[in-house]
C-alpha positions as CSV (number, residue, x, y, z in Angstrom):
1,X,0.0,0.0,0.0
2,X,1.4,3.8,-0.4
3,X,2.2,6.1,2.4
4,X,-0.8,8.3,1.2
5,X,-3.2,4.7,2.2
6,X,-4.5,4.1,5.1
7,X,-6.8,0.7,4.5
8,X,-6.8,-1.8,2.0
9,X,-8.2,-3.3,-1.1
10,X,-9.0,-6.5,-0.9
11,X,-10.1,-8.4,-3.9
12,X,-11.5,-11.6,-3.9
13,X,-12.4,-14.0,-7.3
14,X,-14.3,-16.6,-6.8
15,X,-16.2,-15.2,-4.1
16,X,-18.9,-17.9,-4.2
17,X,-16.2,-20.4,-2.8
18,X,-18.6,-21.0,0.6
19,X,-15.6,-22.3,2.0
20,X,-13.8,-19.1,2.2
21,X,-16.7,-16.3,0.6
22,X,-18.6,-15.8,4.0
23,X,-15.3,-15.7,6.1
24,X,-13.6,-13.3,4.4
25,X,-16.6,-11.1,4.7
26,X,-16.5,-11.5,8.3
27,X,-13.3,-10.9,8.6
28,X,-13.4,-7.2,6.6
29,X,-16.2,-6.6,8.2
30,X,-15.0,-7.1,11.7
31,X,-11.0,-6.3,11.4
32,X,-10.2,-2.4,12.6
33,X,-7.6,-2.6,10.3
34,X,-9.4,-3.7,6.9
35,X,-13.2,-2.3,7.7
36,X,-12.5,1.0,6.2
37,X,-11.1,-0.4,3.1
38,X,-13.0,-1.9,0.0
39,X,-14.2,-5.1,-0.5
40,X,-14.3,-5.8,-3.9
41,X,-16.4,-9.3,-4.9
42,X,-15.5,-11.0,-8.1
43,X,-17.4,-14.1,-9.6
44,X,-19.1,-15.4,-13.0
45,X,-21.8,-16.9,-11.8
46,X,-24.1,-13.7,-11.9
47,X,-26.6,-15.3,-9.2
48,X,-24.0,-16.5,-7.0
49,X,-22.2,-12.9,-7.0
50,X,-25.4,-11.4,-6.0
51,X,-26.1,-12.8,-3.3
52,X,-22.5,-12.9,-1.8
53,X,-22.9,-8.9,-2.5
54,X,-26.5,-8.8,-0.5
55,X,-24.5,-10.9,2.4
56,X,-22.1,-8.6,2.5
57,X,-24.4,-5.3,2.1
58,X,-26.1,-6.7,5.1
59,X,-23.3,-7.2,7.4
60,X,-21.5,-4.1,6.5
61,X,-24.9,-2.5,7.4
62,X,-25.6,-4.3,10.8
63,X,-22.1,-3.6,12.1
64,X,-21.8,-0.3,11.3
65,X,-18.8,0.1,9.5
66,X,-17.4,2.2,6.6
67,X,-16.5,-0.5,4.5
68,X,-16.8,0.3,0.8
69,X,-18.4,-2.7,-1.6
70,X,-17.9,-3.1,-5.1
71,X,-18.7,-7.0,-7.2
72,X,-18.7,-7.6,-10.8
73,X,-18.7,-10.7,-13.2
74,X,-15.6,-9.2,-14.6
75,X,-12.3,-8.9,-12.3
76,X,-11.0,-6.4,-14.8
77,X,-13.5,-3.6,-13.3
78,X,-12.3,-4.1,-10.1
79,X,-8.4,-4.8,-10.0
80,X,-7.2,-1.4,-10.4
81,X,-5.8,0.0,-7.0
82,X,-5.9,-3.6,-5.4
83,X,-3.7,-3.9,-2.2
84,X,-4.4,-7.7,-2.1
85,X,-6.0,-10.2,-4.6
86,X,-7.1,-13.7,-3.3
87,X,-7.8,-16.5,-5.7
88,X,-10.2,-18.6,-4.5
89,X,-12.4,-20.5,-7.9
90,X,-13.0,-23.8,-9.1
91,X,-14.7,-24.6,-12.5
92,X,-17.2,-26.8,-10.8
93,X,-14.6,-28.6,-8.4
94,X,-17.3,-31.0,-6.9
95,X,-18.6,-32.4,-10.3
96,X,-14.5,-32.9,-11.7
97,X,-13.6,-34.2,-8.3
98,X,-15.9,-37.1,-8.6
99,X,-15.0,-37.9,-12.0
100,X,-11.1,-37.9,-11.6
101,X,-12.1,-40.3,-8.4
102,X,-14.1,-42.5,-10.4
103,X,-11.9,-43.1,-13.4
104,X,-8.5,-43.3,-11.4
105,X,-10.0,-46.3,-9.3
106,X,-10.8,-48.2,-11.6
107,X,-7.3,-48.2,-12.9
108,X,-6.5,-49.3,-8.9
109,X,-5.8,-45.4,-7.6
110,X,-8.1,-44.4,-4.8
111,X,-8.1,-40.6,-4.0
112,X,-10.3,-39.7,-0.8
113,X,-10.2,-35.9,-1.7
114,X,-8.9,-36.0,-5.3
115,X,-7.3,-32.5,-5.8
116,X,-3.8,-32.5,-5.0
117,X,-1.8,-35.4,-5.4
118,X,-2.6,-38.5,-8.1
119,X,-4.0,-37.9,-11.6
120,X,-7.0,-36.0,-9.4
121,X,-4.3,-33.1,-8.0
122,X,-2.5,-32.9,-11.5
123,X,-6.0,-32.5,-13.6
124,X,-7.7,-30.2,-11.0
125,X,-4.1,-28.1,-11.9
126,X,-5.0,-28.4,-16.1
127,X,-8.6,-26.8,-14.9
128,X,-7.6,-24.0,-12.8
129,X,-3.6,-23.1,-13.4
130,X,-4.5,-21.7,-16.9
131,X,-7.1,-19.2,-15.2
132,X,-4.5,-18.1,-12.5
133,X,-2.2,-17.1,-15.3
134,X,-4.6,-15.2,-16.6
135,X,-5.7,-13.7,-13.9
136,X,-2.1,-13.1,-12.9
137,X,-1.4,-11.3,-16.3
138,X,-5.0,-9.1,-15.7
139,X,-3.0,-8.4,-12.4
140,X,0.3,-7.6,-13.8
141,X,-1.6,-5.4,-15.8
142,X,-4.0,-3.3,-13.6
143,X,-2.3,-3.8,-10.1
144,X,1.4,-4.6,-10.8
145,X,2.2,-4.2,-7.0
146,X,-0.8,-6.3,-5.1
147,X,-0.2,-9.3,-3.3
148,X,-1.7,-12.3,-5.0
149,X,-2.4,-15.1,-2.6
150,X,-3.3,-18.5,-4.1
151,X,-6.1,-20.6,-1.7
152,X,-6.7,-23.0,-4.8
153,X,-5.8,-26.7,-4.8
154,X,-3.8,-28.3,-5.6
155,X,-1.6,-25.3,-3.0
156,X,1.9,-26.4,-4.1
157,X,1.4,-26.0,-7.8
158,X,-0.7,-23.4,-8.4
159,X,1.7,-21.5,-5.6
160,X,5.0,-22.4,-7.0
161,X,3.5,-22.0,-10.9
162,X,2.9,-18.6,-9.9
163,X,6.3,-17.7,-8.5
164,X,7.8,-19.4,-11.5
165,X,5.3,-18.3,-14.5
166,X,4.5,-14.9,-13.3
167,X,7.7,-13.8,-11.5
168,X,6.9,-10.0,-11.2
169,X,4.1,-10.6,-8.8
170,X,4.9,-10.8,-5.0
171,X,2.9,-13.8,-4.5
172,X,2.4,-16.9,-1.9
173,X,-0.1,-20.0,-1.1
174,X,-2.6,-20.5,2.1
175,X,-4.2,-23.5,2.9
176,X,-6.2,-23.4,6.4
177,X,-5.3,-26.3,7.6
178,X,-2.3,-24.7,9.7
179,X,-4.5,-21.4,10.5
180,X,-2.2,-20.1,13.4
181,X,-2.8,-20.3,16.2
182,X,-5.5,-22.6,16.7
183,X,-3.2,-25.6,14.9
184,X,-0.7,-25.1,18.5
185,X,-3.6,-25.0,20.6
186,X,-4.6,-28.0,19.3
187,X,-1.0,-29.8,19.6
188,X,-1.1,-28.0,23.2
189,X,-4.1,-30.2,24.1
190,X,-2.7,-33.2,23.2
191,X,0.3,-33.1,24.2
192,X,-1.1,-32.3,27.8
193,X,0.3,-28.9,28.6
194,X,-3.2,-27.7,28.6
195,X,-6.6,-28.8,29.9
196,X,-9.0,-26.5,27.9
197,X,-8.2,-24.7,24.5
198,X,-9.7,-22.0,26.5
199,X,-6.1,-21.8,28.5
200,X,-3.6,-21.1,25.8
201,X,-1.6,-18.0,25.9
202,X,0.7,-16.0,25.1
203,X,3.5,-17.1,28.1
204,X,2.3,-20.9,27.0
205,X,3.2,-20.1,23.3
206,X,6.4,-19.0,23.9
207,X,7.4,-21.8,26.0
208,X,5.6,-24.5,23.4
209,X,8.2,-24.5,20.6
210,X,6.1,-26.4,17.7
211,X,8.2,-27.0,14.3
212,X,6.1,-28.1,11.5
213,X,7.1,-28.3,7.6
214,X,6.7,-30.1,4.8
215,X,4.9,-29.9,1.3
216,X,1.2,-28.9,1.7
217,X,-0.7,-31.5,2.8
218,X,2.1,-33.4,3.7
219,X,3.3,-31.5,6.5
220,X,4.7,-33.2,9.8
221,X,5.7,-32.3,13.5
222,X,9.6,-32.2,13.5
223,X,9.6,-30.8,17.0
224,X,7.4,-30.6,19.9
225,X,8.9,-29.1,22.8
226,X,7.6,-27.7,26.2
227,X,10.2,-25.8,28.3
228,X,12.9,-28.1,26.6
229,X,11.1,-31.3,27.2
230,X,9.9,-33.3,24.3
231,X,6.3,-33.5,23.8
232,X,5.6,-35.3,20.7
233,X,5.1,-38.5,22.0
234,X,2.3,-37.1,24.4
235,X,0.9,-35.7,21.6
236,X,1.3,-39.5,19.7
237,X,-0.4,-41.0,22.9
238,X,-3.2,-38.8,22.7
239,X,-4.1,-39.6,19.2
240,X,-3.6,-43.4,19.6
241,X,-6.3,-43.1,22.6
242,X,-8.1,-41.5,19.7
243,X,-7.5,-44.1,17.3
244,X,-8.6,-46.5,19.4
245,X,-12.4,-45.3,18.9
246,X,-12.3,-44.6,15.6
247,X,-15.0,-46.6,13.7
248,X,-15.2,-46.2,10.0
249,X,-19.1,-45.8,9.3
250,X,-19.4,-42.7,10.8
251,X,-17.1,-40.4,8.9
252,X,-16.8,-38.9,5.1
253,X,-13.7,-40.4,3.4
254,X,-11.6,-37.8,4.3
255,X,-12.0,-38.2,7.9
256,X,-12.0,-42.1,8.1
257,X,-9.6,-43.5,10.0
258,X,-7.6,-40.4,10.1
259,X,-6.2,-40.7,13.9
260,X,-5.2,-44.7,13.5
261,X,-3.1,-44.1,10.1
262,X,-1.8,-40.6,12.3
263,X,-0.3,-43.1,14.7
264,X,0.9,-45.7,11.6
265,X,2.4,-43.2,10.2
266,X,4.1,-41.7,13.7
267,X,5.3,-45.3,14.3
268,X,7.1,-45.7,11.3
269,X,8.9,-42.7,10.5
270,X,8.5,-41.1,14.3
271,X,7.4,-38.1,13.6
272,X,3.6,-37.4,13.1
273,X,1.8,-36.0,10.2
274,X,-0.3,-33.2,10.5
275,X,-3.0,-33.7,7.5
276,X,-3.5,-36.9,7.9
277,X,-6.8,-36.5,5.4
278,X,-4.8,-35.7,2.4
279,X,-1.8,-37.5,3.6
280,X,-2.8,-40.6,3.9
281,X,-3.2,-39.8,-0.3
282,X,0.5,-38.9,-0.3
283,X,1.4,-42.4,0.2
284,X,1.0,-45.7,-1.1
285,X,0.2,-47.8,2.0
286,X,-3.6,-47.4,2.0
287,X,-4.1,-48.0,-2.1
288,X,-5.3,-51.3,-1.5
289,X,-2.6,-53.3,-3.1
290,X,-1.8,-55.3,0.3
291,X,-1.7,-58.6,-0.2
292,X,-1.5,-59.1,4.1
293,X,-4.3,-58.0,6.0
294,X,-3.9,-54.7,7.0
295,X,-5.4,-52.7,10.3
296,X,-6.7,-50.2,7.7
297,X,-8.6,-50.8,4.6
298,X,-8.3,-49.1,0.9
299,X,-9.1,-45.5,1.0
300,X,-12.8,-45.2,0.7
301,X,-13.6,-42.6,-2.5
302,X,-14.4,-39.2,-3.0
303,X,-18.0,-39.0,-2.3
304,X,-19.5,-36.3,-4.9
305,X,-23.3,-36.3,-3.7
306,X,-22.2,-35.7,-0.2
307,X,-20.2,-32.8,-0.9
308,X,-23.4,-31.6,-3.8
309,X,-25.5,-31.7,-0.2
310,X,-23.2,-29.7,1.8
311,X,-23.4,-27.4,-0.6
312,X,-27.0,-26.8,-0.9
313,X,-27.2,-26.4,2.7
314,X,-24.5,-23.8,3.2
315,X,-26.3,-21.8,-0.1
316,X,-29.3,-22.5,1.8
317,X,-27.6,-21.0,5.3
318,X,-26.8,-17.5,2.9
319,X,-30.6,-17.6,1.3
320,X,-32.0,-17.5,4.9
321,X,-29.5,-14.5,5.6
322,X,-30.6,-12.8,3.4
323,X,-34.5,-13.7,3.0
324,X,-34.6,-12.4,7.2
325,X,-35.3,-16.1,8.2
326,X,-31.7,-15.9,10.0
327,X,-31.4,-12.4,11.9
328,X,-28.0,-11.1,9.7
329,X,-27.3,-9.7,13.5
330,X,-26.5,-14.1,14.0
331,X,-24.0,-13.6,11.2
332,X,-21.0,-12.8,14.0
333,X,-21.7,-15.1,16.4
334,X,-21.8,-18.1,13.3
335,X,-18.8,-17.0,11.5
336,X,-15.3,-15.9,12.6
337,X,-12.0,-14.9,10.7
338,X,-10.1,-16.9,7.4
339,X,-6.7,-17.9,7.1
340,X,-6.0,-15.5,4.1
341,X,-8.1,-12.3,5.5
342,X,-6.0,-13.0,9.0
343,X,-2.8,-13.0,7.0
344,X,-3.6,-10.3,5.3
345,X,-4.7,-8.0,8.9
346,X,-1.5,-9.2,10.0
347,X,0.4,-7.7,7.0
348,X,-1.9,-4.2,7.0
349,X,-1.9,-4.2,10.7
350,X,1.5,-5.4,11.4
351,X,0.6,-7.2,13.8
352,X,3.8,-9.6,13.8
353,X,1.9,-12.9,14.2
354,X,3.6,-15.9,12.7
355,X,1.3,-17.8,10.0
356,X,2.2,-21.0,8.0
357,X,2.6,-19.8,4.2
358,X,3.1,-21.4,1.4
359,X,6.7,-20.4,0.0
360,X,10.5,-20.6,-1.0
361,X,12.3,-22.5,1.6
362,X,15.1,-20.3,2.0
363,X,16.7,-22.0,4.1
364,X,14.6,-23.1,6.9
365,X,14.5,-26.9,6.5
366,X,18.4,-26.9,5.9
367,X,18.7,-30.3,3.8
368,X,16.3,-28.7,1.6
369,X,16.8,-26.6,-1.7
370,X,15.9,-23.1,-1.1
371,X,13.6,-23.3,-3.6
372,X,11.6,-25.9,-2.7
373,X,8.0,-24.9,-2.1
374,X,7.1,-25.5,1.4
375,X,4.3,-24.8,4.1
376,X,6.5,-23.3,6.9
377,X,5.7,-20.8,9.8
378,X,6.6,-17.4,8.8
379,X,6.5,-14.0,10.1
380,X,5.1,-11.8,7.2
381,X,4.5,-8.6,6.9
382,X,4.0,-5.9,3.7
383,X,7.9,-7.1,2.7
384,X,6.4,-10.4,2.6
385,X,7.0,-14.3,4.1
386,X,10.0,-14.8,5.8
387,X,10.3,-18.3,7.2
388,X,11.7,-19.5,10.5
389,X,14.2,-21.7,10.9
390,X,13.3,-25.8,11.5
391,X,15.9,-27.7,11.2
392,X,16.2,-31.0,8.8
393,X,13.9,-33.1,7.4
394,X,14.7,-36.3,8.5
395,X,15.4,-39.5,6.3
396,X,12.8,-41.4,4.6
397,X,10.2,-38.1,4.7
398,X,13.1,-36.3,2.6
399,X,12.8,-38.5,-0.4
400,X,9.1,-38.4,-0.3
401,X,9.1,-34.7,0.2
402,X,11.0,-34.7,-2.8
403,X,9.3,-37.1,-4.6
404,X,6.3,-35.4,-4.1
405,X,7.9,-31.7,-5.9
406,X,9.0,-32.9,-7.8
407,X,5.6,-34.3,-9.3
408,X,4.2,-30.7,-8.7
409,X,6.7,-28.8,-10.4
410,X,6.3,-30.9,-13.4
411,X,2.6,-30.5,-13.0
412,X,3.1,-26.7,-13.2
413,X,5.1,-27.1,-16.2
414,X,3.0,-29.7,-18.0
415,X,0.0,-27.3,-17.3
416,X,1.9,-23.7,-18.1
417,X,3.8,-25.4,-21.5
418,X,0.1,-27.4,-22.5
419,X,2.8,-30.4,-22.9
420,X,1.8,-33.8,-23.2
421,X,5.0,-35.3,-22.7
422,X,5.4,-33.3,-19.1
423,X,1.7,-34.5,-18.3
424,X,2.8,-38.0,-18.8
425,X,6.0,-37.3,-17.0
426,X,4.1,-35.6,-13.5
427,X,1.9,-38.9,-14.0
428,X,4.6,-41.0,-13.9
429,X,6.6,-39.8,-11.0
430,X,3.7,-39.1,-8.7
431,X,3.7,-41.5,-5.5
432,X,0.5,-43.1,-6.4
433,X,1.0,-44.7,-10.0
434,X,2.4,-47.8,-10.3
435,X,1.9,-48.9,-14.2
436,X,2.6,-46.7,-16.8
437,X,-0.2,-48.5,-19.5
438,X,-2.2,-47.6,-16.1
439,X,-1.3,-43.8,-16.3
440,X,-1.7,-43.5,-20.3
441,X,-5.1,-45.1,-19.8
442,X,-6.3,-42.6,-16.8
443,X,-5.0,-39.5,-19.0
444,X,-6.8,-40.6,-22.0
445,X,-9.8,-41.4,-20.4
446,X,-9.9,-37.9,-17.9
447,X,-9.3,-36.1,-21.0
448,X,-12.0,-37.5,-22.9
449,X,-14.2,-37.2,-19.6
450,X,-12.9,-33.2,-19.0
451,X,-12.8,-31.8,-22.5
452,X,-14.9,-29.4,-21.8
453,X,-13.3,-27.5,-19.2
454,X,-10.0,-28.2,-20.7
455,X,-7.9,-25.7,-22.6
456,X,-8.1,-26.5,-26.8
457,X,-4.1,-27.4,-26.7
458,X,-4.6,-30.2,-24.8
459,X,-6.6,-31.7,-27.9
460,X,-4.6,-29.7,-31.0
C-alpha cells in the first residue's frame, strides 16, 4: 500500500467459494484494520455474486462500518488499485472431483479428496492453473504491486506456478489447515500442557516450541517441545487413545480412519503428520494393493453427492440471511476470521503474528533446496514471508518430500507449456502410480471425460 493509504483493497475471485466467501466477509467486516477499506467481490456466476454482494451489504450494514463494496462478473472492473488479490475458484470442483475419483480407481488409484496429489491433484491443476495465469497477467496489468495469494488446490502447484510463471508478482499460497494459532492450541491439548483450548496464551506459546514443515498436505511435526522437554510422544499418545475409537461408518472419506493411520504413520517414521486427510493420499500404504491383511482398509472414494448436499445447505444457510429467516445480527456469532483475511490484517496491521505460508524455503528446512515450495511458519508482513528456521527433514520423509515436488513442479510445467510429454512425465513420478499403460489409460480417459473445461491445446 502507499504512504498516502490508510486501508486496504481486498479483492476476492471466486467469491462464491462457501468455504472461504462468507469468512472473508466477516473478517473485513470485523478487522479495525481492513473495515475501512473496499471489498471488492468477483465471480461469474451472476446469481451466486449477487447474493455474496447482498450478504455482504447486510453485514457491512448491521455492524456499522465504513467499509466500501464493489462485485462484478468481470475482475477487470475491479483490480485497479488492489492492495491484495485472493484467488479462491473452481470450475465446478465437486462435479471434476468425482470424475477424476471414479476413473482413477478403476485403474486401482483411490483418491479420498482427489485434488492435490494423483492424476486427481494434476488434472484439477490443467482446470484451474490456466485461469491463475490469466488472472495473474489481468493483475500484472492493472495492479502490478498487489499481493496475489493463491487458496486454490492443488496449494503447491498453483503456488509455485505462480512464482515461476508470473515472477513480477509478489505472490504466496494459504491452505487453512495450519491457521495459526489454533493448529498449537490443538497440539497443546494433546500433548497435555493444557486442559481447555480456552487456556492457551501468550506465556504458553512462547514456552511451546512447535516446528512443522513439509509440502502442503504433507506437513509433519519435527519438534514438539515444552520448556525443553519433548512433547511429541504425548501428543502420539493422545491420538492413539483416539485411534482406538475410531469406527469407519461414521465419517466422510476424508476423515475415516484419520487418527489410526496418524499413529501408523508416527510409528514408522517417528514423527507425526499433521494432514492426515490428504496425507494418507500422499502415500501408497492405504491403495489397496496389500496382499497381508492390514489394520486399515483401501481409501474409501471421494464422495460427490455428499459434498453436492453440503453445498445446498451452506447456499441455503446464505438464502435464509438474506430472506430475514436468520437475523443477519446471527452472522457474528456463526462466523469468525479466514486464514487468508488474518494474513492479510496481519500484514496491514502489522501485527507480527507468525502464519504457516506457502513459500520458498530459503533456508529453513536446511537439507532442503531453497527453492523448494514449502508450508513453513513465517513471520510476514507488507515485505512479505519470511520463514523461520526448522531444522532437517529427517530421512525417509526427505525422499518423499522430494518425490512429491517434484511431481508438482512438473505438474506446473506440464500445465503452463500445454505439454503432453510433461503431463505423462508428472503422472509417472507421482507416488500413487504404479503402471505406466495404467497412467496412459487414466489420461486418455480424464481427458476424454474433461474436454470441456480443458484448454483446446490439450486436444490440438
Amino acid at each position: 500500500m502507499s504512504s498516502q493509504k490508510q486501508y486496504p483493497k481486498v479483492v476476492v475471485i471466486g467469491a462464491g467459494s462457501l468455504f472461504f466467501g462468507r469468512q472473508s466477509i466477516w473478517q473485513m467486516v470485523h478487522s479495525p484494520h481492513l473495515n475501512q477499506g473496499t471489498l471488492a467481490l468477483v465471480d461469474t456466476d451472476g446469481e451466486r455474486l449477487k447474493a455474496m454482494a447482498t450478504l455482504a451489504e447486510m453485514a457491512i450494514s448491521a455492524n456499522g462500518v465504513p467499509l466500501d463494496l464493489e462485485a462484478s462478473i468481470d475482475r477487470t472492473d475491479v483490480l485497479k488499485d488492489a492492495d491484495f488479490v485472493v484467488l479462491s475458484f473452481a470450475d465446478r470442483s465437486v462435479k471434476f472431483r468425482g470424475i477424476d475419483c471414479e476413473i482413477s480407481a478403476k485403474y486401482g488409484v483411490r483418491m479420498c479428496s482427489g485434488d492435490t496429489i494423483g492424476p486427481g491433484g494434476i488434472f484439477r491443476a490443467m482446470r484451474e492453473f490456466p485461469v491463475i495465469l490469466d488472472c495473474a497477467r489481468d493483475i500484472e496489468a492493472l495492479c502490478p504491486d498487489a499481493w496475489v495469494i493463491n487458496y486454490i488446490n492443488p496449494t503447491t502447484v498453483h503456488g509455485l506456478g505462480l512464482r515461476r510463471y508470473a515472477p513480477r508478482l509478489k505472490s504466496f499460497a494459504l491452505c487453512d489447515g495450519l491457521h495459526m494459532p489454533h493448529v498449537k492450541r490443538r497440539y497443546a491439548l494433546k500433548a497435555g500442557i493444557i486442559n481447555d483450548l480456552d487456556e492457551y496464551d501468550d506465556e504458553i506459546d512462547t514456552r511451546f516450541d512447535l516446528r512443522i514443515a513439509g509440502v502442503n498436505h504433507f506437513t509433519w511435526i519435527l519438534k514438539a517441545e515444552y520448556d525443553g522437554r519433548d512433547v511429541a510422544p504425548a501428543i502420539a499418545e493422545s491420538i492413539h487413545l483416539e485411534a482406538e475409537k475410531e469406527r469407519d461408518s461414521d465419517h466422510g472419506a476424508k476423515l475415516r480412519y484419520n487418527n489410526t493411520i496418524t499413529h501408523s504413520l508416527y510409528q514408522i517414521f517417528g514423527y507425526i503428520p499433521t494432514a492426515a486427510g490428504h496425507t494418507k493420499e500422499y502415500v501408497r500404504f492405504w491403495q489397496g494393493l496389500n496382499r497381508s491383511p492390514e489394520d486399515v482398509p483401501p481409501l474409501s472414494l471421494w464422495e460427490t453427492d455428499d459434498r453436492y448436499r453440503l453445498h445446498e445447505a451452506m447456499w441455503q444457510q446464505v438464502d435464509d440471511f438474506i430472506a430475514g429467516r436468520i437475523p443477519i445480527q446471527q452472522y457474528t456469532a456463526m462466523f469468525g476470521p479466514d486464514h487468508a483475511t488474518d494474513v492479510i490484517e496481519n500484514m496491514v496491521g502489522n501485527l507480527g503474528k507468525p502464519f504457516y505460508i506457502n513459500t520458498y524455503n530459503q533456508g529453513a528446512v536446511t537439507n532442503m533446496a531453497d527453492d523448494a515450495f514449502l508450508e513453513l511458519c513465517c513471520d510476514i508482513d507488507m515485505e512479505g514471508p519470511r520463514p523461520r528456521p526448522v531444522g532437517a527433514m529427517p530421512a525417509g520423509l526427505h525422499g518423499m518430500q522430494r518425490l512429491v515436488l517434484d511431481t508438482h513442479e512438473l505438474t506446473a510445467d506440464a500445465v503452463a507449456q500445454c505439454s503432453h510429454a510433461l503431463l505423462r512425465r508428472a503422472m509417472l513420478t507421482d507416488p500413487l502410480l504404479s503402471s505406466i499403460a495404467d497412467a496412459d489409460a487414466i489420461i486418455a480417459e480424464l481427458l476424454r471425460a474433461e474436454r470441456d473445461t480443458l484448454p483446446d491445446c490439450w486436444f490440438s
